[in-house]
ZADO-1210 file (C-alpha; in nm, 4 decimals, padded with zeros to 6 digits):
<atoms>
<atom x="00.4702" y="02.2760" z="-00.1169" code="UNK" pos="1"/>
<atom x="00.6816" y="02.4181" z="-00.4067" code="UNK" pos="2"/>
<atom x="00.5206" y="02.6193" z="-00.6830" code="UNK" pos="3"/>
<atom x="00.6541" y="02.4872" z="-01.0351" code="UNK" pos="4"/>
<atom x="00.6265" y="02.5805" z="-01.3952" code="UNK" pos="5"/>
<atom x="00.6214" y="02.3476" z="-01.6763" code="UNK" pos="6"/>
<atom x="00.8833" y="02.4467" z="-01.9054" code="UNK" pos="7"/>
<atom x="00.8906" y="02.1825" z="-02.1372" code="UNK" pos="8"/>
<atom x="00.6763" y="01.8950" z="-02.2545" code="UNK" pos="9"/>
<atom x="00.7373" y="01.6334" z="-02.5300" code="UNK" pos="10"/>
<atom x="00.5829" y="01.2946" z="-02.6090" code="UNK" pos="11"/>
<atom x="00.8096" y="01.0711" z="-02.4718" code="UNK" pos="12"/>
<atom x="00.6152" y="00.7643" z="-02.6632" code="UNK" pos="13"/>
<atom x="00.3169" y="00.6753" z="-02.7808" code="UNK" pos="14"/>
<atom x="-00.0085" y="00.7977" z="-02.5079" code="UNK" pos="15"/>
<atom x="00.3040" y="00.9476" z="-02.2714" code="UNK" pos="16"/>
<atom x="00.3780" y="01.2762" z="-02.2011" code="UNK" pos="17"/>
<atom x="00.7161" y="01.4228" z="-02.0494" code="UNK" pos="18"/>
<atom x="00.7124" y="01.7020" z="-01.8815" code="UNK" pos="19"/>
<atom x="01.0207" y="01.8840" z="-01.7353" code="UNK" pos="20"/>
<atom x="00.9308" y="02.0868" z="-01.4221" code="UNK" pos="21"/>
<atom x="01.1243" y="02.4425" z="-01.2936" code="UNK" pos="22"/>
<atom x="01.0800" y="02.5681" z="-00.9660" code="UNK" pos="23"/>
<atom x="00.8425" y="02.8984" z="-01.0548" code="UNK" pos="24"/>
<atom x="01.1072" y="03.1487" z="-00.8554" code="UNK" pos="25"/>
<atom x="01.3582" y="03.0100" z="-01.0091" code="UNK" pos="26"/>
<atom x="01.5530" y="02.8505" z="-00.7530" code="UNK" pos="27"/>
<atom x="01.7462" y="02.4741" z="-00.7520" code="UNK" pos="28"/>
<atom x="01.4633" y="02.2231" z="-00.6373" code="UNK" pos="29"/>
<atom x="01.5304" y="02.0155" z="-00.3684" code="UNK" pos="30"/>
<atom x="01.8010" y="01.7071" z="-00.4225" code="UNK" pos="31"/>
<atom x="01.6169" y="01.3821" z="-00.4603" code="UNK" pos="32"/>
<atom x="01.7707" y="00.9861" z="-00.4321" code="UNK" pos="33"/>
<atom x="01.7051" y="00.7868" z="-00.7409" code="UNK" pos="34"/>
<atom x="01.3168" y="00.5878" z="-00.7159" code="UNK" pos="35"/>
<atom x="01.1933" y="00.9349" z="-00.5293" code="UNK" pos="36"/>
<atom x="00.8103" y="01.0345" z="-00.6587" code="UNK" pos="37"/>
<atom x="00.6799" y="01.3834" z="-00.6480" code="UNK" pos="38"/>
<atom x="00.2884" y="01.3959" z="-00.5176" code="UNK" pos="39"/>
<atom x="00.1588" y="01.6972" z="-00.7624" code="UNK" pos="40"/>
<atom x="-00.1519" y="01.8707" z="-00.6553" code="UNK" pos="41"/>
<atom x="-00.4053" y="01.8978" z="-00.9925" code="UNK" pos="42"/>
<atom x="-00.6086" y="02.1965" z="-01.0720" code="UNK" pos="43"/>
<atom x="-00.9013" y="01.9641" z="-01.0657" code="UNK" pos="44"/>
<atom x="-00.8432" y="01.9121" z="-00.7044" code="UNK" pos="45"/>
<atom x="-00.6846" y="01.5899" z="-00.7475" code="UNK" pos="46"/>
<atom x="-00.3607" y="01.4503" z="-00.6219" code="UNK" pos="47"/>
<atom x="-00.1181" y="01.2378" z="-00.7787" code="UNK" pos="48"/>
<atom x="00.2472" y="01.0548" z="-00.7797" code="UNK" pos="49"/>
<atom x="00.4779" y="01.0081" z="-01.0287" code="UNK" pos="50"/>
<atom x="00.7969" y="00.8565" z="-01.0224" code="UNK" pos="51"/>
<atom x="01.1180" y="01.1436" z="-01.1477" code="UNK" pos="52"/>
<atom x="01.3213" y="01.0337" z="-01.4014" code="UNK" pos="53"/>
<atom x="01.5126" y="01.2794" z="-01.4298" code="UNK" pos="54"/>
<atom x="01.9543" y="01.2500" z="-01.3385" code="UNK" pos="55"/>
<atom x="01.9538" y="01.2775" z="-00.9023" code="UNK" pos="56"/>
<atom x="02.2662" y="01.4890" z="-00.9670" code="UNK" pos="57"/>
<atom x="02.0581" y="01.7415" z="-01.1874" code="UNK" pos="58"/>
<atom x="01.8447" y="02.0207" z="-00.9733" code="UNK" pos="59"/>
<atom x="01.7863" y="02.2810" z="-01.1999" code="UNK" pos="60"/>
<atom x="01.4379" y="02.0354" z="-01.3134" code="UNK" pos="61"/>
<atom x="01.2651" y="01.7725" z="-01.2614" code="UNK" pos="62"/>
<atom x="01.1940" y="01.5055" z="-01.5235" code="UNK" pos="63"/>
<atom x="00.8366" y="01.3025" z="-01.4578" code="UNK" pos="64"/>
<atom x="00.6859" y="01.1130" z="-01.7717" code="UNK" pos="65"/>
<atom x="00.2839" y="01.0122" z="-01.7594" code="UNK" pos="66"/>
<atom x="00.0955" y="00.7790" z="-01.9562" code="UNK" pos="67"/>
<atom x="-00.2407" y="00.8529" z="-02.0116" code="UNK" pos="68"/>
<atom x="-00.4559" y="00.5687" z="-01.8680" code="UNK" pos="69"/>
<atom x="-00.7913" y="00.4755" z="-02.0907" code="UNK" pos="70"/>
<atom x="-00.9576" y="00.4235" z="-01.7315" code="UNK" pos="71"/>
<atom x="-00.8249" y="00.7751" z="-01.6059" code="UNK" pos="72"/>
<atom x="-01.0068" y="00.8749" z="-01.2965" code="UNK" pos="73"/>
<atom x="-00.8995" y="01.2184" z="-01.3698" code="UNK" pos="74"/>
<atom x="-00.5669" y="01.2587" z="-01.2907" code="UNK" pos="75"/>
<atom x="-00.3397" y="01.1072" z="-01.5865" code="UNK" pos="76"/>
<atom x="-00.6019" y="01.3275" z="-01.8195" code="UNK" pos="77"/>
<atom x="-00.5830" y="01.6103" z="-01.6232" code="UNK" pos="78"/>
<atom x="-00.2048" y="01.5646" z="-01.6800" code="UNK" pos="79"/>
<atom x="-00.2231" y="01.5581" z="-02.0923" code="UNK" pos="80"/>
<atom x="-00.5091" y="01.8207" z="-02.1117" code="UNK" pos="81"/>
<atom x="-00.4038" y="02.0795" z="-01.9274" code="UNK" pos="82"/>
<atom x="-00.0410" y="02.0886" z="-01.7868" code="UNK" pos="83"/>
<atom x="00.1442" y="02.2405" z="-02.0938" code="UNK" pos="84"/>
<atom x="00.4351" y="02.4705" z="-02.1242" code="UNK" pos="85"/>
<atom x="00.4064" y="02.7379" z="-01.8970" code="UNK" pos="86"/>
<atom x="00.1535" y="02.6171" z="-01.6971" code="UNK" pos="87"/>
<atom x="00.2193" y="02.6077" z="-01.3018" code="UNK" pos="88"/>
<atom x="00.1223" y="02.4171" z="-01.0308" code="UNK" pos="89"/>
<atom x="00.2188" y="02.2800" z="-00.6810" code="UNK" pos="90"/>
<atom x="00.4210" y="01.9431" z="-00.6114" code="UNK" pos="91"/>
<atom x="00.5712" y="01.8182" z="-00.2813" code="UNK" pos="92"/>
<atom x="00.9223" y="01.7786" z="-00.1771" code="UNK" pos="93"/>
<atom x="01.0165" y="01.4021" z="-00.2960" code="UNK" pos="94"/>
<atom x="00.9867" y="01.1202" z="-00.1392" code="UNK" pos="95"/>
<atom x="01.1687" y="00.8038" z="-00.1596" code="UNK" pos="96"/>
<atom x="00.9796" y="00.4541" z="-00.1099" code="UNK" pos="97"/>
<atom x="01.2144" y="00.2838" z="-00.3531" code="UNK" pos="98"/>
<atom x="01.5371" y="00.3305" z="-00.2477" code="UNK" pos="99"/>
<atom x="01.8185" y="00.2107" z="-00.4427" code="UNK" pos="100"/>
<atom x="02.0481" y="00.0255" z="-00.1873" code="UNK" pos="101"/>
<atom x="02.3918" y="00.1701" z="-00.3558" code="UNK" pos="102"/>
<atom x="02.6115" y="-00.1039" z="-00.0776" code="UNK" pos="103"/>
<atom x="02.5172" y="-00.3856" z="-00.3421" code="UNK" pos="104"/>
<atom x="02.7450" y="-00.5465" z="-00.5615" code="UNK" pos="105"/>
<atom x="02.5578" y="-00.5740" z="-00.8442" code="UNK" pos="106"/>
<atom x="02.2010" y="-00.4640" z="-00.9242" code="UNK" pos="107"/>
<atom x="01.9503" y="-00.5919" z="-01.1742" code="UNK" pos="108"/>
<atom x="01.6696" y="-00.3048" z="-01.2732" code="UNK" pos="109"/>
<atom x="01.3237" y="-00.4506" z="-01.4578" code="UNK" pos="110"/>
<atom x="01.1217" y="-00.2108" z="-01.5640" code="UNK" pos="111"/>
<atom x="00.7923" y="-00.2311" z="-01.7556" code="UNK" pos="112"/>
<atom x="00.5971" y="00.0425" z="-02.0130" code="UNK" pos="113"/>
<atom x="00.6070" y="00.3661" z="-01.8288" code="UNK" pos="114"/>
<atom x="00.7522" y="00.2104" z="-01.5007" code="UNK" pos="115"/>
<atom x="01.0119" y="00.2780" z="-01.6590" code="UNK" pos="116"/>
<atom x="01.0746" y="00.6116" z="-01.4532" code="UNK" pos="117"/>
<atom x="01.2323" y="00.4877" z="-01.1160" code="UNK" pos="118"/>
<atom x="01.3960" y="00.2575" z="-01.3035" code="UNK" pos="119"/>
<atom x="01.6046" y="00.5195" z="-01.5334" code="UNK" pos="120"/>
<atom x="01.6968" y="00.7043" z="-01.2390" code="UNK" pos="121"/>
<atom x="01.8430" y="00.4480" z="-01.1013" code="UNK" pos="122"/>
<atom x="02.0376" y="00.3849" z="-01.4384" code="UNK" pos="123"/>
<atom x="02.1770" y="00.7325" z="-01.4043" code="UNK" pos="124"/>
<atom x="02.2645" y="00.7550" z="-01.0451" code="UNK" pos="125"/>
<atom x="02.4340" y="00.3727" z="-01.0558" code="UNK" pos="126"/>
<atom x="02.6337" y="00.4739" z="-01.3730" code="UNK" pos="127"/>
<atom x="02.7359" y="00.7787" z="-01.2384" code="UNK" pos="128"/>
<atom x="02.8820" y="00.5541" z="-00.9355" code="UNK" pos="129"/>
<atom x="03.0351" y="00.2943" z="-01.1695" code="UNK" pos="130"/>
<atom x="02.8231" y="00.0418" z="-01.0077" code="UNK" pos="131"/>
<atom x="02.7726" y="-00.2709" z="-01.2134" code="UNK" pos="132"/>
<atom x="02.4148" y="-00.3265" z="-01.3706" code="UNK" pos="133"/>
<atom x="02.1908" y="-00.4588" z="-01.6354" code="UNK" pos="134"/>
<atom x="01.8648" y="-00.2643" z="-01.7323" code="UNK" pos="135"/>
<atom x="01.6037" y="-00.4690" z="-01.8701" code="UNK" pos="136"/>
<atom x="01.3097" y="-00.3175" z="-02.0459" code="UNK" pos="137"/>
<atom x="01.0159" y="-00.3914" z="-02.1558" code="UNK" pos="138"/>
<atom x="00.7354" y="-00.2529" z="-02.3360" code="UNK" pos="139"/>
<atom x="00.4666" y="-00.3882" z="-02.6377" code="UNK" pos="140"/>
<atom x="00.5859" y="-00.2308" z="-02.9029" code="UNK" pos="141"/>
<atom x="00.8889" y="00.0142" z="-02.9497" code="UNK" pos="142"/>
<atom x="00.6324" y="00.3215" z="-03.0157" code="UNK" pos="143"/>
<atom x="00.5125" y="00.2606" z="-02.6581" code="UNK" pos="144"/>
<atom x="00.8661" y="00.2875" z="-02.4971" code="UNK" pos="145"/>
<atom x="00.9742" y="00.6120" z="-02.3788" code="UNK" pos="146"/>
<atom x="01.3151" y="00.7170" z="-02.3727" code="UNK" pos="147"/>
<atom x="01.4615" y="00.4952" z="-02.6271" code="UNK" pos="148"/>
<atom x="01.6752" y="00.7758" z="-02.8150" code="UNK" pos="149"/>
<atom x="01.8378" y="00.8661" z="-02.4783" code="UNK" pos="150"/>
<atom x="01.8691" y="00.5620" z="-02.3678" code="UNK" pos="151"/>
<atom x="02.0550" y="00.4664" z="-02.6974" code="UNK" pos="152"/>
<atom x="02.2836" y="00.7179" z="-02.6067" code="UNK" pos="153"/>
<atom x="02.3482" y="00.7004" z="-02.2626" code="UNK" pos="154"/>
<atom x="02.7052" y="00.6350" z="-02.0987" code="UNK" pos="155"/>
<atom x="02.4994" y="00.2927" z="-01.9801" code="UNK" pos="156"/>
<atom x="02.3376" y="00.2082" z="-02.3001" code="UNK" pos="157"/>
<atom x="02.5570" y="-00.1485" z="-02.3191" code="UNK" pos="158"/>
<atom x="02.3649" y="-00.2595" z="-02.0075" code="UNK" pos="159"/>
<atom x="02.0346" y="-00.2304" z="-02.1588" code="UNK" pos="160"/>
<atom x="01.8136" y="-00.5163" z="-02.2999" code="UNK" pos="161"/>
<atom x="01.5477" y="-00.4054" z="-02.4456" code="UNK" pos="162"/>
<atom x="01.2380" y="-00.6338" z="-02.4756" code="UNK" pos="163"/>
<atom x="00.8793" y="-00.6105" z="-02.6841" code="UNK" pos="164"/>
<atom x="00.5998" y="-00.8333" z="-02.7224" code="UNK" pos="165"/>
<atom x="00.5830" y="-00.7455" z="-03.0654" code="UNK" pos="166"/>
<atom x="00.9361" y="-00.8813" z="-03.1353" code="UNK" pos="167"/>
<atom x="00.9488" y="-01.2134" z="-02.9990" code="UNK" pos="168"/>
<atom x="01.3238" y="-01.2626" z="-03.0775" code="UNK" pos="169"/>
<atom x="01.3612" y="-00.9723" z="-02.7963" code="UNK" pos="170"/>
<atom x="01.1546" y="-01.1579" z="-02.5758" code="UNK" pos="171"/>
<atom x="01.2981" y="-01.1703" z="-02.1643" code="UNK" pos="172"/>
<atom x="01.4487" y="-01.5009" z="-02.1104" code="UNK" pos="173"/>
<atom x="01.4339" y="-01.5154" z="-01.6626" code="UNK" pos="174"/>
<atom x="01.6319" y="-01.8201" z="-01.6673" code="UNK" pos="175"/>
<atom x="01.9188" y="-01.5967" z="-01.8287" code="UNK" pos="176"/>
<atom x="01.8352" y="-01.2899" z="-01.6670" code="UNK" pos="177"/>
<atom x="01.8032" y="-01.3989" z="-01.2965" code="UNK" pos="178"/>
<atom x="02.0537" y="-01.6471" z="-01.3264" code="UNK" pos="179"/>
<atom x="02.3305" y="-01.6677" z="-01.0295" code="UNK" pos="180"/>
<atom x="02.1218" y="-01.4817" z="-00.7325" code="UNK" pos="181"/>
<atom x="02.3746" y="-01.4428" z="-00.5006" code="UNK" pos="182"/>
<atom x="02.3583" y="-01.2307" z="-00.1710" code="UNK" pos="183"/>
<atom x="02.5130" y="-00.9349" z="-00.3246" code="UNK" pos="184"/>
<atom x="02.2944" y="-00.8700" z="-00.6235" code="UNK" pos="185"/>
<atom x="01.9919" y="-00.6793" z="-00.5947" code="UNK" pos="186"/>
<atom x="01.6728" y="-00.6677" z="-00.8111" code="UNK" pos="187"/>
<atom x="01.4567" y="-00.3871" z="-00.8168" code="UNK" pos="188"/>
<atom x="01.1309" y="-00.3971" z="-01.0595" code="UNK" pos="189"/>
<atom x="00.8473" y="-00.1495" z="-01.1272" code="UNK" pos="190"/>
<atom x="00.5535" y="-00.1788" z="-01.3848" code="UNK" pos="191"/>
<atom x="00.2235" y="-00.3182" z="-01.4512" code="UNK" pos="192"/>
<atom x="00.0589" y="-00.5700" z="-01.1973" code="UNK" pos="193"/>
<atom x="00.1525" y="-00.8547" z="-01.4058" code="UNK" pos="194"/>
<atom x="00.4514" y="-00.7653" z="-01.5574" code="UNK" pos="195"/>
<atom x="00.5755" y="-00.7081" z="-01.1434" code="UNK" pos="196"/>
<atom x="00.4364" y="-01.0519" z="-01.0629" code="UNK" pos="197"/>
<atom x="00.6300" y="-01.2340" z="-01.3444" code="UNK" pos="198"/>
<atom x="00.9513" y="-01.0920" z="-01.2474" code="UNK" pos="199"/>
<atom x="00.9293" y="-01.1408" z="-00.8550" code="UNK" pos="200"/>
<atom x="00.7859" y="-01.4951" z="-00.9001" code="UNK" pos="201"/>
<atom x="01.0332" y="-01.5955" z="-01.1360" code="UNK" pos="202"/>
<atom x="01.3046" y="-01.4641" z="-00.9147" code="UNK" pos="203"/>
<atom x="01.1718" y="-01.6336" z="-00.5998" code="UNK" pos="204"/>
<atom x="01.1185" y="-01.9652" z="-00.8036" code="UNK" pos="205"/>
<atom x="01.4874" y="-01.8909" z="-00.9019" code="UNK" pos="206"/>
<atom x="01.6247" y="-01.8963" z="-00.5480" code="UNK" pos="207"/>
<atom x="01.6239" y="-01.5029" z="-00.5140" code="UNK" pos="208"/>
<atom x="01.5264" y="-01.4193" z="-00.1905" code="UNK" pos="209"/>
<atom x="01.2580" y="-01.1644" z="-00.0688" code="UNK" pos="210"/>
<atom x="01.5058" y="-00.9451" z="00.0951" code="UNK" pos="211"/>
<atom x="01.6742" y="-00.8845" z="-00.2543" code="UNK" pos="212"/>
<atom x="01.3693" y="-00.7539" z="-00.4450" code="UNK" pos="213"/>
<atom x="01.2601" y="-00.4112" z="-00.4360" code="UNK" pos="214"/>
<atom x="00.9379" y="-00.3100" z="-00.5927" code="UNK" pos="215"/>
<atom x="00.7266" y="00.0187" z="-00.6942" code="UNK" pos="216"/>
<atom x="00.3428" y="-00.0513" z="-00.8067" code="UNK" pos="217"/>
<atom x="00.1753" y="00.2285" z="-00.9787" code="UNK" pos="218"/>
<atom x="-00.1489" y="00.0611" z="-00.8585" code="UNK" pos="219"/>
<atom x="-00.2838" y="-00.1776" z="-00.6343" code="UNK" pos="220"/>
<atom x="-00.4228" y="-00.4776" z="-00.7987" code="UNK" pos="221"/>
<atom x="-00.8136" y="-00.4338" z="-00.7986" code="UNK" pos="222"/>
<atom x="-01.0308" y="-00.6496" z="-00.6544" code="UNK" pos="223"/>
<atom x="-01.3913" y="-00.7135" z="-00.6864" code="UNK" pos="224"/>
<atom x="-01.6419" y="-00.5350" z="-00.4449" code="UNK" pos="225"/>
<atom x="-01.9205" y="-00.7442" z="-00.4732" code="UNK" pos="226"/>
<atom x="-01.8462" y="-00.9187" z="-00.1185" code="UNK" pos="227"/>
<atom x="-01.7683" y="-00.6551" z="00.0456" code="UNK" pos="228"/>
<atom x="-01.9514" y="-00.6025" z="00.3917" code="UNK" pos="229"/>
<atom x="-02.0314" y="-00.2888" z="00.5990" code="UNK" pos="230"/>
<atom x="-01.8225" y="-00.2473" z="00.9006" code="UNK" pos="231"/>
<atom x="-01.7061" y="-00.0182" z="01.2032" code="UNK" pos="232"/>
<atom x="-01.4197" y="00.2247" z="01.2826" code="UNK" pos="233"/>
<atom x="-01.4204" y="00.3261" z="01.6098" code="UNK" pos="234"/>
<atom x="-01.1597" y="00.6637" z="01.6938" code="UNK" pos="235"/>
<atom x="-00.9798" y="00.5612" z="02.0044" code="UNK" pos="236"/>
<atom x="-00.9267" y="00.9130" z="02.1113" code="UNK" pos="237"/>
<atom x="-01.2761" y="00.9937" z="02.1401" code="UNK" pos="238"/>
<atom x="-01.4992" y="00.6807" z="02.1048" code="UNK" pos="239"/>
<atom x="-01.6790" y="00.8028" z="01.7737" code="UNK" pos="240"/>
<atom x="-01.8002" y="00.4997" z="01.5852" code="UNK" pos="241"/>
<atom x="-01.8344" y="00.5352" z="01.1855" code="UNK" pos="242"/>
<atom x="-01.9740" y="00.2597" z="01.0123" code="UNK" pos="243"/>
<atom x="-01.8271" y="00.1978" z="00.6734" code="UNK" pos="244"/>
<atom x="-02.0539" y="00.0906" z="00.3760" code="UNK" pos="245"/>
<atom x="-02.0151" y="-00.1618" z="00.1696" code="UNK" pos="246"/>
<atom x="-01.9870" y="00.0540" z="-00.1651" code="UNK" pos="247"/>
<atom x="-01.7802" y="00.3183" z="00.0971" code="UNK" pos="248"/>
<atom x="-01.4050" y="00.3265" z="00.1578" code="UNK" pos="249"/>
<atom x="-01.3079" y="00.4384" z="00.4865" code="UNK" pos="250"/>
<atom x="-01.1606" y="00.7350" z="00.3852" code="UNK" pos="251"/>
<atom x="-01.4865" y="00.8397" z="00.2856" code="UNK" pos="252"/>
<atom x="-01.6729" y="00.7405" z="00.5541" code="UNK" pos="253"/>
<atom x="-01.4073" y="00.8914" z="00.7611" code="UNK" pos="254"/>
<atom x="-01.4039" y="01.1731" z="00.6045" code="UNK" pos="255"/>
<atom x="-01.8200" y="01.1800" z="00.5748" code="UNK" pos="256"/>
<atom x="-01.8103" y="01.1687" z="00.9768" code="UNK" pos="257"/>
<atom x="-01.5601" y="01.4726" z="01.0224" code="UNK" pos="258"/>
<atom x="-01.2672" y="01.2962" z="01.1288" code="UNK" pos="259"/>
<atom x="-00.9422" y="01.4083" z="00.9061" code="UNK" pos="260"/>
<atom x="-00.7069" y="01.1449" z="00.7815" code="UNK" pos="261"/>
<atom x="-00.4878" y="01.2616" z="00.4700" code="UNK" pos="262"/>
<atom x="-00.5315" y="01.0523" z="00.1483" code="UNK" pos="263"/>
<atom x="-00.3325" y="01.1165" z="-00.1619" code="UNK" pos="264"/>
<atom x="-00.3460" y="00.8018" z="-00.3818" code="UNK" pos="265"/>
<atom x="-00.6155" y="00.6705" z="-00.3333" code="UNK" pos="266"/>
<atom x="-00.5198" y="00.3493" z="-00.4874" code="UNK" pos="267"/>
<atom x="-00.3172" y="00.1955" z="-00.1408" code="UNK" pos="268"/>
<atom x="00.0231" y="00.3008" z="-00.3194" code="UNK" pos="269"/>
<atom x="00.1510" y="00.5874" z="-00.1715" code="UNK" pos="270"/>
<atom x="00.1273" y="00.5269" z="00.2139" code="UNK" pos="271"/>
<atom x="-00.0090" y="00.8625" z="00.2471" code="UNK" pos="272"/>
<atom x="-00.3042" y="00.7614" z="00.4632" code="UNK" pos="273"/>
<atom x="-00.1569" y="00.5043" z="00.6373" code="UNK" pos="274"/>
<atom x="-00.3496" y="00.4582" z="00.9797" code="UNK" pos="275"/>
<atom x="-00.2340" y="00.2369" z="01.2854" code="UNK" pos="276"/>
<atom x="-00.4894" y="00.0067" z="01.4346" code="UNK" pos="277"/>
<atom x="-00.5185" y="-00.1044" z="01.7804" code="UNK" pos="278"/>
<atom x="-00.7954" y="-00.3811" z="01.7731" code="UNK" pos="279"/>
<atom x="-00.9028" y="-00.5611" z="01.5262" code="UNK" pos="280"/>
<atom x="-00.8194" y="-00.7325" z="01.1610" code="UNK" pos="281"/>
<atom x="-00.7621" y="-00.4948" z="00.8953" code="UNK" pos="282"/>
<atom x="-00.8525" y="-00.6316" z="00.5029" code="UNK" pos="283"/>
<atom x="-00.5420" y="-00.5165" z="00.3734" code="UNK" pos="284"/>
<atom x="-00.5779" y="-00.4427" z="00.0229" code="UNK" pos="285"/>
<atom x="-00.2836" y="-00.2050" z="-00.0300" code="UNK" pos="286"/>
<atom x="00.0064" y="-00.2546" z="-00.2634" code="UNK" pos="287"/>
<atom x="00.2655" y="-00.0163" z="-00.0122" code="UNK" pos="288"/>
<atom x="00.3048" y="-00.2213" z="00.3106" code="UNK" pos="289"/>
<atom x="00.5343" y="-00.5299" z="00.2785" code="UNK" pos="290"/>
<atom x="00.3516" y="-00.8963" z="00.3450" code="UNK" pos="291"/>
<atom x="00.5827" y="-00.8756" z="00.7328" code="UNK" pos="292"/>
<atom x="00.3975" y="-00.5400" z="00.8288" code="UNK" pos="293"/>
<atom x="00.0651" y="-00.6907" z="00.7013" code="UNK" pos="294"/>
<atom x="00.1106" y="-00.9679" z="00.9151" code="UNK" pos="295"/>
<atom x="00.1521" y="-00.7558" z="01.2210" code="UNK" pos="296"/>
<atom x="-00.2082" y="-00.6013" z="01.1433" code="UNK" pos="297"/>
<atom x="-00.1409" y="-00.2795" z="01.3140" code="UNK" pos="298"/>
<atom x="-00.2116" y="-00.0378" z="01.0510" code="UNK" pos="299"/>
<atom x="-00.4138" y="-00.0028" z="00.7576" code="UNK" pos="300"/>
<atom x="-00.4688" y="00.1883" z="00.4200" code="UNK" pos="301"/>
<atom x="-00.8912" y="00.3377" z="00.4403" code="UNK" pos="302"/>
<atom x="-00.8509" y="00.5224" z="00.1423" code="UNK" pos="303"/>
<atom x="-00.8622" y="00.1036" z="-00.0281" code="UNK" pos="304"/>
<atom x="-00.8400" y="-00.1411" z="00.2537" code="UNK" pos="305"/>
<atom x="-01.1504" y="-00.2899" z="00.4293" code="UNK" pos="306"/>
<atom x="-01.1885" y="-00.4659" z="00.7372" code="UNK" pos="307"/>
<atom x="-01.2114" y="-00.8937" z="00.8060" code="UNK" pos="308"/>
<atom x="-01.3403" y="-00.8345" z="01.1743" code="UNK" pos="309"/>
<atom x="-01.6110" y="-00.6294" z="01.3036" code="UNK" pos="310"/>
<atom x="-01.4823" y="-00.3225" z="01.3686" code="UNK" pos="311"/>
<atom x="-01.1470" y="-00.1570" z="01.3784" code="UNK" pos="312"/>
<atom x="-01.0226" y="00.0804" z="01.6815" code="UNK" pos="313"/>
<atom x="-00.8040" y="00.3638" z="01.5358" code="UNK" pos="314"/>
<atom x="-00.5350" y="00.5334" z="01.6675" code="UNK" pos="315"/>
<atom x="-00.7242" y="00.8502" z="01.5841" code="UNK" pos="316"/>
</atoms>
C-alpha cells in the first residue's frame, strides 16, 4: 500500500469533490495507463475505487474526482466529510481494467456525469499521442459537469461535444455519433447504468461489434432480493459446507464461517473477490466479467453474485 496526503481539494461540480493525492514521503507515485482506478482504504474501514483522472504522463499526483451518492453506503460520504487537505490515508498501486487499446485508428470516448474520470484520461494520454478522437460528454445540467474549464482549455478541446439534458439543442444524436463503425475505431464508455446501456445498444444496433466496446461501470445494476433462495458453498480444499442465506451474500457467509476471500467493492465491479468454481451454476450478478467468461461459469463474484444450482464447489 502507499501512504498519501491530500494536498488539494476543490469542487469539481456540483455534489463532486476533486481531490489531488501526493505520495506522504514525497516520492513520484507509481506510473499508471489511462482508465487505471486506485482502491483507497477509508478511515471508516471501508474500501473503495475510483477511476484517476489525472495526465498518465504526470507522477508527482494523482487526480481522482467523487460524487457524493444520496444512497452512500459510507464510502462516497466518508470521501466529502473527512478527506480534506492534509489529511492522509492509504491507496493501492493502480490497476487497469479499462485499458485504452492505443493500436486503434480512431477512438470514440462516451462518458457520463462523473464517469467522466477514465474517460479524461484517456483524452490526455490519446492527445498526447496525436491519436484521432472525439469526446462526448454528458451530464444534466452544466453545474453537474466536472472539468468543464479545463476541458475548455485543453490541447483536445475541438474534439469535445458536450451534451445536457437540460439543453436539448446539445442533446447526443447516436445516429451521428456512431456513424461509420469500422474495424479500426474503438468505443470506450463509462457512466451511469443507463446512460452505459444507451450507448452500447445503440452501437450494437448500429453494426458496432462487441469486440469494439470497452466499458467501466461504477456499479452493478441492482436487482431485487425478494427471490432470492438460500444455498451452499462447499470449499474444495477441505470439504467445509457454508450455507448462504437468502438476505446473506457469500462473502458474508464466507466470511461468517472463517474462510478468507478478499472483497473490496462490494458491488461486483472491481473483480477483487473473484472466486473460481468447479461445480455448479453460479447467479452471476456482477458488472466486471464479460457475458463469454459468464458463460463458461467457472468463477463467480460472492461479495454480489448468488447461486442458480444447489450448491457451488469452490476452489478454496
Amino acid at each position: 500500500m502507499i501512504k498519501v496526503r491530500v494536498a488539494s481539494r476543490a469542487q469539481a461540480a456540483e455534489g463532486i469533490a476533486q481531490l489531488d493525492l501526493v505520495c506522504a514521503e514525497g516520492r513520484d507515485l507509481p506510473a499508471f495507463e489511462a482508465g487505471a482506478h486506485i482502491d483507497l482504504f477509508l478511515g471508516n474501514g471501508l474500501t473503495r475505487q475510483y477511476s484517476l483522472c489525472s495526465d498518465p504522463a504526470e507522477r508527482s499526483f494523482y487526480r481522482i474526482a467523487v460524487l457524493r451518492e444520496l444512497t452512500s453506503r459510507g464510502g462516497s460520504a466518508y470521501v466529502h466529510e473527512a478527506l480534506t487537505e492534509g489529511a492522509t490515508l492509504e491507496i493501492s498501486p493502480p490497476r487497469n481494467l479499462f485499458a485504452l487499446d492505443e493500436t486503434a485508428e480512431e477512438h470514440l470516448l462516451f462518458a457520463g456525469g462523473v464517469g467522466v474520470t477514465p474517460i479524461l484520461a484517456m483524452a490526455k494520454r490519446l492527445s498526447a499521442l496525436g491519436r484521432a478522437f472525439t469526446f462526448h460528454y454528458c451530464a444534466r445540467d452544466r453545474s453537474r459537469a466536472a472539468f468543464l474549464n479545463e476541458l475548455s482549455t485543453a490541447p483536445f478541446t475541438s474534439a469535445v461535444r458536450l451534451s445536457f439534458d437540460a439543453e436539448p439543442d446539445t442533446r447526443l444524436d447516436l445516429d451521428v455519433a456512431l456513424a461509420r463503425p469500422k474495424p479500426g475505431r474503438r468505443l470506450y464508455v463509462c457512466g451511469p447504468g443507463g446512460f452505459m446501456t444507451h450507448v452500447i445498444d445503440g452501437a450494437l444496433a448500429r453494426g458496432w461489434s462487441g469486440d469494439q466496446i470497452r466499458k467501466e461501470h461504477f456499479a452493478a445494476t441492482p436487482l431485487s432480493a425478494s427471490q432470492d433462495q438460500p444455498f451452499e458453498l462447499v470449499i474444495a480444499s477441505s470439504g467445509q459446507i457454508v450455507t448462504v442465506a437468502a438476505d446473506q451474500t457469500a462473502a458474508q457467509a464466507l466470511e461468517a464461517a472463517g474462510v478468507f476471500v478478499p472483497v473490496s467493492c462490494e458491488q461486483g465491479v472491481c473483480g477483487t473477490c473473484l472466486t473460481r468454481v468447479i461445480d455448479g451454476q453460479p447467479d452471476h450478478r456482477d458488472a466486471f466479467q464479460t457475458d463469454e467468461e459468464r458463460a463458461a461459469n467457472d468463477q463467480f463474484t460472492p461479495c454480489c453474485s448468488r447461486a442458480r444450482s444447489p450448491r457451488l464447489v469452490l476452489d478454496l
